[in-house]
Every structure is written in structure tokens, then in C-alpha cells.
N, C-alpha and C positions, 0 to 999 in steps of 0.2 A: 345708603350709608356704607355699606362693603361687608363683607366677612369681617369676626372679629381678625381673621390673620393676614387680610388687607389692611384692617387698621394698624397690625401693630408691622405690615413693612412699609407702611405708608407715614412710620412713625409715629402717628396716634396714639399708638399705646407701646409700653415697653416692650422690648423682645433681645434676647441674646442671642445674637446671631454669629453663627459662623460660617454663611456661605451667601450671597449677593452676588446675582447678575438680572442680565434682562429678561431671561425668562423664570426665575428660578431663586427662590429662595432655601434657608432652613438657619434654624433657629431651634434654642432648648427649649424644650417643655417645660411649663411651670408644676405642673404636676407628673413629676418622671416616677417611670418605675426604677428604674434604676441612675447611678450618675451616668450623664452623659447621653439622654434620650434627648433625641434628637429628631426635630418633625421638618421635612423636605416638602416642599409646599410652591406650587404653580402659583404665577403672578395674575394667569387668568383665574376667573370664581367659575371654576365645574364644581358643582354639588358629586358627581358620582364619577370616579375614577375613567370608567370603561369609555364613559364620554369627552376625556379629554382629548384635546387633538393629538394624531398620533406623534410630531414631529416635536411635540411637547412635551408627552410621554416617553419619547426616548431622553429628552433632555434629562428630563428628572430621575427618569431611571440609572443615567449614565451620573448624576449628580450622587445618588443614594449610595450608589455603589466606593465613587469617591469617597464621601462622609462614611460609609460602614465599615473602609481599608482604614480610615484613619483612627474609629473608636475600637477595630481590633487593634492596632498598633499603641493605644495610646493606654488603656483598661484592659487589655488581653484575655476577656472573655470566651469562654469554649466557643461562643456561636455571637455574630451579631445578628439579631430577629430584624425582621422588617414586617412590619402588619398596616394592613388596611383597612381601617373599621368606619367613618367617616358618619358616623349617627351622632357624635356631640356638634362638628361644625361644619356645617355643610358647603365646604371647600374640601375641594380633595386634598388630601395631606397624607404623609409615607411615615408611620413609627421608626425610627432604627432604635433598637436598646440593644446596648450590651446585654448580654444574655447569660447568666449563669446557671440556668435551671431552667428547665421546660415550665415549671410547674409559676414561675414569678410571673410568666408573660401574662397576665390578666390583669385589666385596669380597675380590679379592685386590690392589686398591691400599688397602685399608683399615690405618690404623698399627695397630702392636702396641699401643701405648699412649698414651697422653694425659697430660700434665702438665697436674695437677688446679689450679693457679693459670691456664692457659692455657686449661682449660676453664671457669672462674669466673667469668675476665675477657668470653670469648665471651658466655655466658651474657647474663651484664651488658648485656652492648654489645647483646643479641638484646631481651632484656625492655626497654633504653631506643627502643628501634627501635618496638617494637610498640607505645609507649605514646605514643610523636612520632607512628604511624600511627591514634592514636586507640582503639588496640585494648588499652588498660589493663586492663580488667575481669578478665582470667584471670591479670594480674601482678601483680595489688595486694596482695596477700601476703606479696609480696616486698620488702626494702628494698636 
């Protein structure tokens, strides 16, 4: 059946995405710590980071990095966090949050929920960000 985050780029389930290509996705968290978390996520299902392939792992690294210039430019946060925690769904996946405080990064300040018009709009505003930074090519998909 997949990862739940194979179903939702496989369309199955909803997701707000603002980055698509073939190896490589990301899309809003439904449950953010902050606005604009944002999970960067391999198309292959590696349960544990260190074992993805490396030529994979640079993709997504180099994708993270994209998406983290774009939530500092867009939310101007002191820091954007990038975390690896990967015990809720075992598919590798990369946190980025805007980051205003050491002390928020814990996903027990994570919401229960997200209002799907609130996360559409982010989206939006994240895919216009990356495309003013030049960095179109993994949003053009998108209108």
C-alpha cells in the first residue's frame, strides 16, 4: 500500500505541495510547528535517512536547502531548523520550520490540525517565493 507520504504524492490523500519532481518531493505538514513547515520527502520509501541512496540524498539535501532560502525570505525567521526524526512515518522525510526560538522546535508544540484553505494559501505564497528565488523548475507544475 506505500507510506502514508507515498499516498498523499501519489495523490491518494491530500497534500500541499510546493515542490515536485522525480525524485523529490515537499509539501506542508498537517500538523506544523510553525506556519510554513514544510517536510521534503524522497519519492523512494527508505524507512531510515543514512540508508538512502547517496545521489538521492544529495537531491533532497540540495531541494531542503532551496525550500529553507525560500521560508527565510518569505517568514523571515532568525533560523530555518531542518530536523530528522523519522519514528512517526517511516519514510525518510526532512522538517524545515521557520524557526523563531530554540525552545519551539519540539513536536509537542506541533498543532493538532491545519486548516486546509491556511495551508493552500502558505503553499502558494512558498511555490511564489521559490519562483522570485529563480528556483521554478520543481513548481511548474503547479498553477
Amino acid at each position: 500500500m506505500g507510506s502514508v507520504f507515498t499516498r498523499i504524492m501519489n495523490g491518494e490523500l491530500p497534500g500541499h505541495f510546493v515542490w515536485k519532481d522525480a525524485t523529490a518531493t515537499a509539501f506542508l505538514s498537517i500538523n506544523p510547528i510553525e506556519t510554513g513547515h514544510t517536510l521534503v520527502v524522497p519519492r523512494v520509501e527508505v524507512d531510515h535517512w543514512l540508508d538512502v541512496p547517496d545521489g538521492v540524498w544529495k537531491h533532497v539535501s540540495d531541494i531542503s536547502r532551496l525550500i529553507g532560502r525560500a521560508l527565510e525570505a518569505r517568514f523571515a525567521p532568525p533560523r530555518v531548523a531542518m530536523m530528522i526524526a523519522g519514528f512517526d512515518v517511516a519514510h525518510t522525510h526532512i522538517h524545515l520550520i521557520p524557526a523563531y526560538h530554540q525552545s519551539r522546535l519540539n513536536f509537542a508544540h506541533a498543532a493538532a490540525s491545519a486548516d486546509a484553505s491556511v495551508l493552500a494559501a502558505t503553499a502558494r505564497e512558498i511555490r511564489d517565493t521559490l519562483t522570485t528565488l529563480g528556483c521554478d523548475h520543481g513548481v511548474a507544475s503547479f498553477t
